[in-house]
TIZA-100027 format. One record per atom (N, C-alpha, C): x negated, y negated, z negated. Coordinates in steps of 0.001 Angstrom, whole numbers, padded with zeros to 6 digits, always signed. Layout:
# residues N
XYZ
...
***
This chain:
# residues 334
-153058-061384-133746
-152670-061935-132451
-151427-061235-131887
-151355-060171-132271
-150441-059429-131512
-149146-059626-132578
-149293-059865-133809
-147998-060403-134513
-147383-061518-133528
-148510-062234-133348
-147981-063658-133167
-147438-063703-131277
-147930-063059-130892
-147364-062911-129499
-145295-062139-129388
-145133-061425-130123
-144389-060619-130967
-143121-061709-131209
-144066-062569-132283
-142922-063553-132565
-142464-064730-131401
-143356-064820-130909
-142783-066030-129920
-141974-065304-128727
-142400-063963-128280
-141369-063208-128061
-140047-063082-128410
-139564-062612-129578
-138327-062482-130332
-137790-064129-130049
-139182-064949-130518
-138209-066347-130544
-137385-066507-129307
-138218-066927-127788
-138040-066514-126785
-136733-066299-126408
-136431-064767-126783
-135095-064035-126237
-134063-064508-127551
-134487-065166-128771
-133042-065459-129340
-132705-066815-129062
-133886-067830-128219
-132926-068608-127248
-132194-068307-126100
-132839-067135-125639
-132122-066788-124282
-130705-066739-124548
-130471-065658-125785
-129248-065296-126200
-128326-065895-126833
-128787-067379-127329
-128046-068494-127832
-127380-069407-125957
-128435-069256-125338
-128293-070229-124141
-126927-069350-123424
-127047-067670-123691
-126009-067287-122891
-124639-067355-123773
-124608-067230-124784
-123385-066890-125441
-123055-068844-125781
-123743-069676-125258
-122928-070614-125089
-121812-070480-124078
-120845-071055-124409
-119453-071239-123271
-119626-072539-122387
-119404-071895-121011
-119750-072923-120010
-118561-074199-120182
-119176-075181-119843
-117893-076585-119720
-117182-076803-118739
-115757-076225-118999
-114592-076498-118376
-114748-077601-117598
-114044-077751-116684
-114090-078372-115500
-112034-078612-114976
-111879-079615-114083
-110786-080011-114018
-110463-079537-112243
-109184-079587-111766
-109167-079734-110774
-107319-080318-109940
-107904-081294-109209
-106559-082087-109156
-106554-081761-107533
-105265-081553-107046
-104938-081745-105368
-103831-082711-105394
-104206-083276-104364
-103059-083775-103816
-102489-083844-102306
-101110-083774-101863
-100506-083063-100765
-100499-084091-100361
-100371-084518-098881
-100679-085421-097648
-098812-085325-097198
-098365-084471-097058
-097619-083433-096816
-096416-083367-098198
-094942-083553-097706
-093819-083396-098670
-093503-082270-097889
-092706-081110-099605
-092228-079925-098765
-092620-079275-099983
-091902-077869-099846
-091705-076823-100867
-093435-076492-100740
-094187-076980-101668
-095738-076597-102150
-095716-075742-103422
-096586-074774-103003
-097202-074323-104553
-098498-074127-104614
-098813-074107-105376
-100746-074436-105244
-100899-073422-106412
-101895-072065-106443
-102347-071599-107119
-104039-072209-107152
-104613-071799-108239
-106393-071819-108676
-106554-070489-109408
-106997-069777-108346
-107203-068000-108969
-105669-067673-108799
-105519-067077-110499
-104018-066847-110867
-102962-067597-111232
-103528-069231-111496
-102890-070154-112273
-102053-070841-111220
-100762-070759-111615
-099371-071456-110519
-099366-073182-111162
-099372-073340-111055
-098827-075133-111341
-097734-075569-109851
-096711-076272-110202
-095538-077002-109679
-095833-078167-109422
-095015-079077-108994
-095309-080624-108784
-094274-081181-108021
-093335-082042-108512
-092130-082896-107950
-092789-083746-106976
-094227-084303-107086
-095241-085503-106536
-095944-085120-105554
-096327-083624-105641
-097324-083661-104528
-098891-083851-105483
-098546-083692-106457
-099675-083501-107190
-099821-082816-107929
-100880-081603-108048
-101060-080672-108901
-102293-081000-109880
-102145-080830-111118
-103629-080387-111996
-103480-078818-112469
-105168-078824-112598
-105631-077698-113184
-106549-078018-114219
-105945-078020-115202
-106732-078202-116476
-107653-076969-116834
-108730-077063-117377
-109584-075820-118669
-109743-075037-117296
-110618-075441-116252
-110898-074472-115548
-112397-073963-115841
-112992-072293-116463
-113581-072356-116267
-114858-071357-115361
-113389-071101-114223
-114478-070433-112880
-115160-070980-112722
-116635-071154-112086
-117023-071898-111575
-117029-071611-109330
-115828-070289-109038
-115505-070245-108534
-114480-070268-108015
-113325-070472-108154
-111838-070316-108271
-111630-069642-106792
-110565-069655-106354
-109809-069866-105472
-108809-070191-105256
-108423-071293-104359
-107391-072384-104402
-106577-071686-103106
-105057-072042-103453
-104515-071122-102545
-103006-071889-102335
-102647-072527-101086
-101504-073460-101322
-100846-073098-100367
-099289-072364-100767
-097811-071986-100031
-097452-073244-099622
-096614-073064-098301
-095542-073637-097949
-094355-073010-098156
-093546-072630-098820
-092360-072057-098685
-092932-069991-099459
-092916-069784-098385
-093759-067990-098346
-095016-068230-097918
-094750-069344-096724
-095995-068829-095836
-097502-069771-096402
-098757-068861-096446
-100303-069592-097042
-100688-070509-096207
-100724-071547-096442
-101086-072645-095393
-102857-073080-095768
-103059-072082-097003
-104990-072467-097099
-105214-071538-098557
-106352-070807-097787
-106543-070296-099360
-108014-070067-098661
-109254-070771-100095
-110815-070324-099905
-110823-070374-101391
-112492-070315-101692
-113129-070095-102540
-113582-071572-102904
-113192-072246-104142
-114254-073794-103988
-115487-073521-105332
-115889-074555-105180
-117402-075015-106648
-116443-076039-107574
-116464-075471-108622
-116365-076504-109769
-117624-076943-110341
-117516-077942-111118
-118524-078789-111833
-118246-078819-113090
-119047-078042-114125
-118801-078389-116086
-118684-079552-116253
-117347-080054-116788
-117183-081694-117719
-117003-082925-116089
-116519-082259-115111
-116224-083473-113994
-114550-082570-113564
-114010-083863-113367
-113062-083219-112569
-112774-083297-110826
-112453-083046-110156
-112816-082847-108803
-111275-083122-108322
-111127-084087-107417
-109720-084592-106915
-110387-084365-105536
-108903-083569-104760
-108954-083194-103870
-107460-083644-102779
-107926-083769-101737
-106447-084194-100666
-106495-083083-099635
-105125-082758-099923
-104839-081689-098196
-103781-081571-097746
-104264-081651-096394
-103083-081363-095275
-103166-080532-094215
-102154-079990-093705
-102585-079155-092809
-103541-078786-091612
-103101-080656-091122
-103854-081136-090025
-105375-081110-090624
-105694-082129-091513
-107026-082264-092002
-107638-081664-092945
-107239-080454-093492
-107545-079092-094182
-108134-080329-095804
-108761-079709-096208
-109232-080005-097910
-110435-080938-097741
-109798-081991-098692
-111199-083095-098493
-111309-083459-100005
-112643-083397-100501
-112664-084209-102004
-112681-085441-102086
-111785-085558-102453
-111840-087189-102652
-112707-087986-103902
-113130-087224-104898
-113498-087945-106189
-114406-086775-106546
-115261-087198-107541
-115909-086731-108427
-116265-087430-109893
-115223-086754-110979
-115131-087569-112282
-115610-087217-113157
-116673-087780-113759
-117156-087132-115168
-115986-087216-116376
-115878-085867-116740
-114465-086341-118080
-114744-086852-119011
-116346-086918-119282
-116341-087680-120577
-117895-088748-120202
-117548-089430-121436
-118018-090683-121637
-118737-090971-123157
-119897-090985-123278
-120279-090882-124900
-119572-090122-125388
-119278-089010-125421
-118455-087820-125646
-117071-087886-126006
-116464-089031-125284
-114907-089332-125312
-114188-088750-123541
-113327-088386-124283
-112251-087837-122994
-112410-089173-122161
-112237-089807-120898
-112541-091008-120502
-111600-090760-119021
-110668-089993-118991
-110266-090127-117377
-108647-090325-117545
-107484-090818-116238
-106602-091210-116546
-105710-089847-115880
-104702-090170-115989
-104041-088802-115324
-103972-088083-113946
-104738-089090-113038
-105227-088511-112061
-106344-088516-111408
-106762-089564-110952
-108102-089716-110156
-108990-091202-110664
-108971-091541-111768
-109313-092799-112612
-110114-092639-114058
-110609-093458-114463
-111204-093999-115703
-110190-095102-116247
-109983-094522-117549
-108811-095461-118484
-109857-096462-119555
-109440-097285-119511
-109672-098493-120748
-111193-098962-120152
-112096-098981-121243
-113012-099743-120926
-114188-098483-120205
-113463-097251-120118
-114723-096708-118353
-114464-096430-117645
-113115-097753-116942
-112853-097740-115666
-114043-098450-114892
-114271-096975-114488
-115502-098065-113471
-115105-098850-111847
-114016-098260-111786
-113617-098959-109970
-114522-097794-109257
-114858-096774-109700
-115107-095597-108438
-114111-095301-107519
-114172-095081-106537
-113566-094832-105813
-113966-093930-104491
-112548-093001-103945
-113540-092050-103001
-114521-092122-101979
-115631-091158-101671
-116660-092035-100970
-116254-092673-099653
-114968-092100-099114
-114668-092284-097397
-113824-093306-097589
-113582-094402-098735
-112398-095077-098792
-112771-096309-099483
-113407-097234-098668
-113396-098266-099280
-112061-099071-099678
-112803-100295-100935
-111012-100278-101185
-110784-102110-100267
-111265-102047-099821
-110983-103176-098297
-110899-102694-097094
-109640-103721-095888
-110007-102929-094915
-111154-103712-094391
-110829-103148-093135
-112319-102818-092120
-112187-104526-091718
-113316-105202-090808
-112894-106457-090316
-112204-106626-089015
-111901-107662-089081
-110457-107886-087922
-110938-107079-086453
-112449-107699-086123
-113006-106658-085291
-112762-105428-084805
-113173-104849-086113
-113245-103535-085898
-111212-102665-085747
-110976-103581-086010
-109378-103046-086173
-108963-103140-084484
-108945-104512-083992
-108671-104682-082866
-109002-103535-081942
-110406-103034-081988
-110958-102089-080991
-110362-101143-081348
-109615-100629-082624
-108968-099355-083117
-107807-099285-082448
-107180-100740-082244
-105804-101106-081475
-105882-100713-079978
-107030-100986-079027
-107310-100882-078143
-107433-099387-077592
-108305-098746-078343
-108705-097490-078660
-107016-096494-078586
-106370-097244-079542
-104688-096203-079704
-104231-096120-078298
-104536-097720-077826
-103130-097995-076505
-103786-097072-075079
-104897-096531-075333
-105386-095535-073845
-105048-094525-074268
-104486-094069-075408
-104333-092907-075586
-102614-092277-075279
-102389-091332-074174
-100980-091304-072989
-100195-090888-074010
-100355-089977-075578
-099415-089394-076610
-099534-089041-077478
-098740-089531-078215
-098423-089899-079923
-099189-088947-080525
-099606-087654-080596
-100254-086901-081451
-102129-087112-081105
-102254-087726-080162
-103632-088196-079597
-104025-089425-080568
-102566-090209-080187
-102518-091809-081206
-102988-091272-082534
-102239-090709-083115
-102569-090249-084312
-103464-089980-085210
-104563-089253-084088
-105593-088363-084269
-106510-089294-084158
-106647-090267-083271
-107651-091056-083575
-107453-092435-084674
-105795-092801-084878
-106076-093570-086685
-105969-092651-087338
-106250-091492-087262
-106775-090533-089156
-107725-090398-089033
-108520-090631-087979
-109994-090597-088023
-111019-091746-088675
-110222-092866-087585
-110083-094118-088021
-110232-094396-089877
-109534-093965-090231
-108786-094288-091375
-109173-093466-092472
-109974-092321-092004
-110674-091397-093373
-112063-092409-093718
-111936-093366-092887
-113776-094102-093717
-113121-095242-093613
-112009-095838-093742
-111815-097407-094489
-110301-097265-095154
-109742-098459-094544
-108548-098522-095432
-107435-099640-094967
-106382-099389-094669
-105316-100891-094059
-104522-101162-094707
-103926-101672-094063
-102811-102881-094822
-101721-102983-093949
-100614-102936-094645
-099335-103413-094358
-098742-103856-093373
-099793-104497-092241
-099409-105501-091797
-099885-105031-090247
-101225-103783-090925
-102296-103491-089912
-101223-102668-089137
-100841-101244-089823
-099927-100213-089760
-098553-100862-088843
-098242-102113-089440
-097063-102775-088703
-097472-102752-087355
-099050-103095-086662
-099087-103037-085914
-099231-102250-084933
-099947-101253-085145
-099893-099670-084735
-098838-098994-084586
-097849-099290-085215
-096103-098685-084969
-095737-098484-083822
-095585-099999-083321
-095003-099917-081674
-095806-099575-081048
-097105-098949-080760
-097727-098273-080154
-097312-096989-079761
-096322-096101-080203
-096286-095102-080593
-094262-094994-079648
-094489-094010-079047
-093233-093653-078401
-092067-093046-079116
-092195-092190-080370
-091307-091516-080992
-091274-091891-082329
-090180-091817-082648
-090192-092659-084668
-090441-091437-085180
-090268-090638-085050
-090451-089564-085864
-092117-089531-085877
-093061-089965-085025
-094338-090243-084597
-094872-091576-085551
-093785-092583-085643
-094064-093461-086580
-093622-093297-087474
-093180-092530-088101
-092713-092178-089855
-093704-091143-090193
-094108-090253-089593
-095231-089095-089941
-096812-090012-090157
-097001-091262-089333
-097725-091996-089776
-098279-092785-090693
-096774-093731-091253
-096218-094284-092390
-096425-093701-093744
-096385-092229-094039
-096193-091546-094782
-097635-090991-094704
-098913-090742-093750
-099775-090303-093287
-100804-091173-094423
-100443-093004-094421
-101765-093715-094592
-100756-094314-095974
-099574-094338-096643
-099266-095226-098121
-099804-094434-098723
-100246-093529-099036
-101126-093377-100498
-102657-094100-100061
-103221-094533-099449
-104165-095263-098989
-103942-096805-098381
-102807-097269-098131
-103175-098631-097970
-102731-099435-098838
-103594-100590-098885
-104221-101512-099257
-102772-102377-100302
-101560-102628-099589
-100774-103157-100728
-099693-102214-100232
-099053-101469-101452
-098212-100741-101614
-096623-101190-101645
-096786-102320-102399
-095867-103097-102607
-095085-103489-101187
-096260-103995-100393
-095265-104487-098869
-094636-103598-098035
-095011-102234-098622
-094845-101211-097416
-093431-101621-096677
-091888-101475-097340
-090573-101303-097396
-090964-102728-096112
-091469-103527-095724
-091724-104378-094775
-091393-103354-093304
-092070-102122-093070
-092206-101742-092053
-091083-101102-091364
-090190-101174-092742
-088424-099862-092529
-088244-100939-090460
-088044-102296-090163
-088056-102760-089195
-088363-101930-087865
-089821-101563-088154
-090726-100948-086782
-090016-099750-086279
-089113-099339-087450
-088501-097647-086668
-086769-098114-086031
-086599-097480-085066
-085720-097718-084044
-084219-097420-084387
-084362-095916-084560
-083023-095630-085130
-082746-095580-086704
-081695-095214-087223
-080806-095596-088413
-081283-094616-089227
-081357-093563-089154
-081683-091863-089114
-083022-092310-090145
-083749-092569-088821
-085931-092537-089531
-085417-093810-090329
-085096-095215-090606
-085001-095879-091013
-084605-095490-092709
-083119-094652-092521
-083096-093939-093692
-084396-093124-094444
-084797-092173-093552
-085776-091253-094052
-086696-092099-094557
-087382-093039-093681
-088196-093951-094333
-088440-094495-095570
-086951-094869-095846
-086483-095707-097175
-086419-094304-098628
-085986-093319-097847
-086567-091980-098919
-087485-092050-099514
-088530-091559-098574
-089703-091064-098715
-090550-092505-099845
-090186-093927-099272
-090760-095002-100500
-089981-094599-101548
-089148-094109-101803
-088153-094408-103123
-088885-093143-103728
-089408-092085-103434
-089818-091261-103987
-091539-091366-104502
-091949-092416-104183
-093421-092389-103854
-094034-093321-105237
-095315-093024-105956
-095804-093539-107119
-097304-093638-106450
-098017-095062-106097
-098937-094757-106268
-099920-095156-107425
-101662-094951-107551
-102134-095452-108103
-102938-097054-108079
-102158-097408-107407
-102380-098885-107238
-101397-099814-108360
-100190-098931-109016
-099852-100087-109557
-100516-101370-110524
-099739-101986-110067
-099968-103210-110882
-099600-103563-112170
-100166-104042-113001
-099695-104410-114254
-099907-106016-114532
-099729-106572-113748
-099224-108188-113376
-097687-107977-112555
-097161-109097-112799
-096389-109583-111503
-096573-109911-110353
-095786-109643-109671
-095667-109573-108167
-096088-111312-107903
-096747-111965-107146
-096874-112976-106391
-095912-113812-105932
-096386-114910-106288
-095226-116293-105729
-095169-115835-104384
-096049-115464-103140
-096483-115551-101948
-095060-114374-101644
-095785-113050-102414
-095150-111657-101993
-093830-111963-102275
-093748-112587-104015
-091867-112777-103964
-090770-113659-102660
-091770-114809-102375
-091147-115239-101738
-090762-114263-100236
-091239-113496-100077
-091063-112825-098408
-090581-111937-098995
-090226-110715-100453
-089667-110527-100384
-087651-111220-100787
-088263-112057-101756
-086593-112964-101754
-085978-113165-100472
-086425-113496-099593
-085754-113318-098409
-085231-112439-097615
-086350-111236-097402
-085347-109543-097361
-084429-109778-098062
-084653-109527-099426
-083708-109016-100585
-082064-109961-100416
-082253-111741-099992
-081138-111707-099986
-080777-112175-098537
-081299-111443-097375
-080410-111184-096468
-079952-110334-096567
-079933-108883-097393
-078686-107989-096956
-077540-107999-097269
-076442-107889-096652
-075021-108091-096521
-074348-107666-097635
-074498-106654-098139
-073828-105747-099315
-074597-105747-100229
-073971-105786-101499
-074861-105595-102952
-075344-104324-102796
-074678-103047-102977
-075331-102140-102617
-076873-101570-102093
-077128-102518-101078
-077981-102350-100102
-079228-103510-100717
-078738-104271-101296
-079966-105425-101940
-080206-104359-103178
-079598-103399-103734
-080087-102698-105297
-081297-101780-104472
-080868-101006-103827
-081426-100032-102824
-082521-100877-102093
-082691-101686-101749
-083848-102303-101141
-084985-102356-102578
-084578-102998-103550
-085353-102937-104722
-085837-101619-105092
-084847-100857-105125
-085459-099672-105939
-086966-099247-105103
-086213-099141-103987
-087827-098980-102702
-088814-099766-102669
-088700-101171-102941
-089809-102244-102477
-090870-102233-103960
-090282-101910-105028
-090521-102434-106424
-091143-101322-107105
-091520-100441-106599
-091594-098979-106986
-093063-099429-107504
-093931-100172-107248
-095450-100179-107023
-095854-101938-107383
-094733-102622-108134
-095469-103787-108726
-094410-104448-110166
-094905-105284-110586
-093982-105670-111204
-093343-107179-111439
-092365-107384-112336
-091294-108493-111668
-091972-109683-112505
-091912-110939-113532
-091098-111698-114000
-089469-111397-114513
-089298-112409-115453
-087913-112068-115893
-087460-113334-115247
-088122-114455-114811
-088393-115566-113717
-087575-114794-112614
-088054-114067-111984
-087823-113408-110578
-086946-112812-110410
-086506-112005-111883
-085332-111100-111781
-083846-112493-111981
-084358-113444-112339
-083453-113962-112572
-082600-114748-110715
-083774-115140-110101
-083345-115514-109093
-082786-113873-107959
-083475-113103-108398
-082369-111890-107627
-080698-111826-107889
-081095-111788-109429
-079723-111463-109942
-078548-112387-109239
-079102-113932-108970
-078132-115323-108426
-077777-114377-106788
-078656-113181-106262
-078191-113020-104884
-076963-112448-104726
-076072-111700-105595
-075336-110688-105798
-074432-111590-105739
-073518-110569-104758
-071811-110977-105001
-070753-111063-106372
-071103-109844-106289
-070435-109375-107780
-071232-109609-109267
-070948-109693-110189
-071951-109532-111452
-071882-108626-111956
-071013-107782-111702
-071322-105761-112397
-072010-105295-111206
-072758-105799-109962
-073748-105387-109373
-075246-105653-109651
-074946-106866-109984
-076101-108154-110926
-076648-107146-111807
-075076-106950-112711
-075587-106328-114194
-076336-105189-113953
-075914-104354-113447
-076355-102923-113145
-077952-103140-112554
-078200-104104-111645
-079519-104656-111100
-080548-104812-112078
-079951-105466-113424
-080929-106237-114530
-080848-105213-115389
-080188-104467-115491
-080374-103147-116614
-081773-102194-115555
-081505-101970-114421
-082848-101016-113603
-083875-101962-113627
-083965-103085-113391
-084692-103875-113430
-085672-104264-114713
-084860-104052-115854
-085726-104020-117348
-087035-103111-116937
-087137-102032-116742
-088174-101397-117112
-089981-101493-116171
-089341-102626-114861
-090301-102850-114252
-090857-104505-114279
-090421-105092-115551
-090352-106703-115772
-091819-106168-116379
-092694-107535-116179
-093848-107624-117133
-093652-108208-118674
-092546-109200-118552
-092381-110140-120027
-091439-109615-120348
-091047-108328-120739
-090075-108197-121655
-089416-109253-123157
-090424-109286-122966
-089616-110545-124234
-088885-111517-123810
-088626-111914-122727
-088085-113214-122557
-086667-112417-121685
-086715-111122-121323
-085666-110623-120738
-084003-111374-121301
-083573-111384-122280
-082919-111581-123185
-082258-113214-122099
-082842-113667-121853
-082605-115091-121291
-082126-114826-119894
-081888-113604-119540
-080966-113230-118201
-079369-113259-118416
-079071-112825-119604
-077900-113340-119931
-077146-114322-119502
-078422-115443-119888
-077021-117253-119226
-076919-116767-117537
-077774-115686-117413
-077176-115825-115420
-075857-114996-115329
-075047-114616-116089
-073761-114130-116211
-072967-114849-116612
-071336-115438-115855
-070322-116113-116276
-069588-115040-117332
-068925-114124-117131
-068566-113270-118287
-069097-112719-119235
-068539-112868-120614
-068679-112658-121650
-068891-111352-121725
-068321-110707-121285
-068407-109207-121621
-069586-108260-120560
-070222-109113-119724
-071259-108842-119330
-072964-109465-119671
-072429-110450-119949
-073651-110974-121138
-074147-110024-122198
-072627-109800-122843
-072720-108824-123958
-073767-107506-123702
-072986-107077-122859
-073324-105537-122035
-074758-105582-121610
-075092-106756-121186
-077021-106673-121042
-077481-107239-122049
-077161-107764-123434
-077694-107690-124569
-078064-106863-125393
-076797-105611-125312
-076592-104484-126073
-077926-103812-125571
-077776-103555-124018
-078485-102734-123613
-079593-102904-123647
-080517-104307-123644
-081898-104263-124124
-081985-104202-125827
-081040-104551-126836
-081079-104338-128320
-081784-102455-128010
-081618-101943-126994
-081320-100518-127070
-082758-099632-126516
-083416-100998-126009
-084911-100810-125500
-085949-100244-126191
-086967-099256-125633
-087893-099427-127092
-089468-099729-126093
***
């Protein structure tokens, strides 16, 4: 008896000692900044950079870290968080509204890597999760109105504010909503900190460049048109843009006065859907010049859905030597 107590003993502790000298499962960790501006985001010791405003932390396997994010010199947040073995954990912060998780991703899937480069499931285990405070509809007309109501008692812009981010951490708007909330607001600089507050969260990305209108002076109008030209979200599309959407935007696009300013409207509006070679073709007819055209349909290649039929933009050029020149240059595509 006492052999046998003995052995189940030994057995016992050489699972213990298999269970410990297993290696715990790495864990992921993604932030993302609310907030443009000289960021650096450490996890423990690990520095990661980011042109986007988005950092990863791959092969993490504290299961305590500490996350620690500069402005410039100065620490604008540093605690202790929980990781999770085999999930990755997407996170949003800003100064105002300190660290919120937005996601919780299992990385794998029947033991396949299964997540996309930021806060998603690629191929067939995209499940449409999404964060818990963010549905991906907005709220009903109802409830918006009283949000409208709600802004206009409030005597100043940082009050306004405070109650659509409140608003706005448990649903989600649109284009059109935001349009309306603008003129509420006394200072553009009050409506561009807004603007920039809710596009990684609303609803069509594509219309945003709609709102450049709502800001007053030339200045925020510019800044405005920045800040879209710099901006990627995860909403793109991998269809074409809409008869509905093209048409409202064909009409921006060819009221502006200068070619210049119709390329520059695109680069901003287009950032977040994609064209037809249909569509690019009726842009291209807006242009004064055709080495503005051309230059249009060469930037324009890489956000067409039918590349194959690109080739047929050509007959929209009278010169030969610009036909040529956007032939060459898609022969040059890969």
């Amino acid at each position: 008896m006492k052999k046998l107590i003995l052995l189940i003993l030994l057995a016992l502790l050489s699972i213990n000692i298999a269970f410990a000298q297993r290696p715990r499962g790495k864990a992921e960790v993604f932030i993302q900044l609310a907030e443009h501006g000289n960021f650096k985001v450490y996890l423990d010791d690990e520095l990661v950079g980011s042109a986007t405003g988005r950092f990863r932390f791959y092969e993490v396997h504290n299961n305590k870290p500490i996350l620690t994010i500069l402005a410039g010199s100065e620490k604008v947040f540093s605690r202790e968080i929980t990781t999770v073995p085999n999930k990755r954990l997407v996170f949003n912060f800003s100064r105002r509204g300190g660290l919120t998780l937005l996601k919780e991703l299992n990385m794998y899937r029947n033991n396949v890597y299964a997540l996309d480069d930021f806060d998603g499931y690629v191929g067939a285990y995209n499940t449409g999760i999404v964060p818990p405070n963010r549905p991906t509809y907005p709220q009903n007309q109802n409830d918006f109105e009283d949000l409208v109501a709600r802004v206009k008692q409030e005597a100043f812009d940082d009050q306004k504010l405070k109650v659509i981010s409140a608003y706005s951490n448990y649903t989600i708007l649109s284009t059109k909503q935001i349009g309306q909330l603008l003129p509420l607001f006394f200072k553009d600089e009050s409506k561009l900190l807004l603007a920039k507050q809710e596009f990684q969260y609303v609803v069509d990305p594509h219309q945003f460049y709609l709102l450049k209108d709502s800001f007053t002076f030339m200045g925020t109008k510019d800044e405005f048109m920045k800040f879209l030209e710099g901006q990627k979200t995860e909403q793109v599309r991998n269809r074409p843009m809409s008869a509905s959407d093209f048409d409202v935007f064909y009409k921006r696009f060819k009221s502006e006065a200068f070619d210049d300013n119709k390329t520059e409207l695109a680069k901003v509006a287009l950032i977040n859907i994609k064209l037809t070679s249909e569509q690019v073709k009726e842009l291209i007819a807006c242009y004064s010049f055709e080495d503005k055209g051309l230059d249009f349909a060469k930037w324009a290649f890489r956000i067409t859905f039918d590349k194959e039929n690109y080739y047929s933009l050509a007959d929209k050029f009278k010169f030969p030597s610009n036909k040529q020149s956007l032939l060459d240059f898609i022969s040059k595509q890969k």
